[in-house]
C-alpha positions in Angstrom: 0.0 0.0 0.0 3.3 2.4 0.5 1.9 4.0 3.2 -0.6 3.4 6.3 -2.6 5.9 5.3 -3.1 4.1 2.4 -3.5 0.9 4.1 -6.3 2.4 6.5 -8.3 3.9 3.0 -8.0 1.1 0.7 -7.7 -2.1 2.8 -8.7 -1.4 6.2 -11.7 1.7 6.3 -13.3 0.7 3.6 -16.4 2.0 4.1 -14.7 5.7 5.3 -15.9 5.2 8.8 -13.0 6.7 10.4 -12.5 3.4 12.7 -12.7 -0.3 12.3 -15.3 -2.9 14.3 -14.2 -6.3 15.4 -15.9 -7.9 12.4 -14.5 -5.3 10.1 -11.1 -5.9 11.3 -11.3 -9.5 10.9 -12.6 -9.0 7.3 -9.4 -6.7 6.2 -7.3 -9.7 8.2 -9.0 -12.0 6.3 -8.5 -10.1 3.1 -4.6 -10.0 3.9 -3.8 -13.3 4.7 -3.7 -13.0 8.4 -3.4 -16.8 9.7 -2.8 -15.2 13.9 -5.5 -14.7 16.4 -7.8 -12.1 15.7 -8.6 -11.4 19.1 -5.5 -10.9 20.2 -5.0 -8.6 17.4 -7.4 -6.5 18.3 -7.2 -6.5 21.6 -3.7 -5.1 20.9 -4.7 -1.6 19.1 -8.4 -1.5 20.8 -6.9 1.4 22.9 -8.9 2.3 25.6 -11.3 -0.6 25.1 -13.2 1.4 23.2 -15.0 -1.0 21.1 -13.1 -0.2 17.6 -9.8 0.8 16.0 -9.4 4.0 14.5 -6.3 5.2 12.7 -4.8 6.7 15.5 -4.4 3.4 17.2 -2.3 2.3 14.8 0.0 4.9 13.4 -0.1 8.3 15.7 1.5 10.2 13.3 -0.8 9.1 10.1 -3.6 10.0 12.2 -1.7 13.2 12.9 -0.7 14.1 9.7 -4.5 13.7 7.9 -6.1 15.8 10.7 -3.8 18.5 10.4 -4.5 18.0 5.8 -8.3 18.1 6.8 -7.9 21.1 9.2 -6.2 23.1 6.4 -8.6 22.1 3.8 -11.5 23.2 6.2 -9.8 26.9 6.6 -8.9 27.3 3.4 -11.7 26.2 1.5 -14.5 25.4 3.8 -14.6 21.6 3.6 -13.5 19.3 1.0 -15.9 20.2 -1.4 -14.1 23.7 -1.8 -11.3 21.7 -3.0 -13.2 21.0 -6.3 
């Protein structure tokens, strides 16, 4: 995918949630060949016990990087749309 970015849009948010449920987890895992033990994976970025996996989770800095993209595209041109 080259990035985790990436990863998270094409593979892994598919649907543009902004965060991942067990079963949607297990489908991208699935999806990528993962023989482990789902649980245990995500256990492992389910920070806080919060139910899901979002972005931040697994790559701080990703996460970091697209909200600070989003924030400028929201002062600048008032929401993606503006872009076009």
């Amino acid at each position: 995918f080259g990035s985790m970015v990436a990863a998270w849009r094409l593979c892994l948010d598919i649907d543009n949630a902004g965060r991942l449920s067990y079963a949607e987890m297990c489908a991208a895992a699935r999806r990528l060949g993962f023989a482990g033990d789902l649980k245990e994976l995500f256990t492992r970025y389910d920070v806080g016990n919060k139910g899901h996996i979002c972005l931040q989770d697994l790559d701080q800095e990703s996460d970091a990087v697209v909200k600070s993209f989003v924030e400028l595209v929201d002062q600048h041109c008032g929401g993606l749309e503006g872009l076009w």
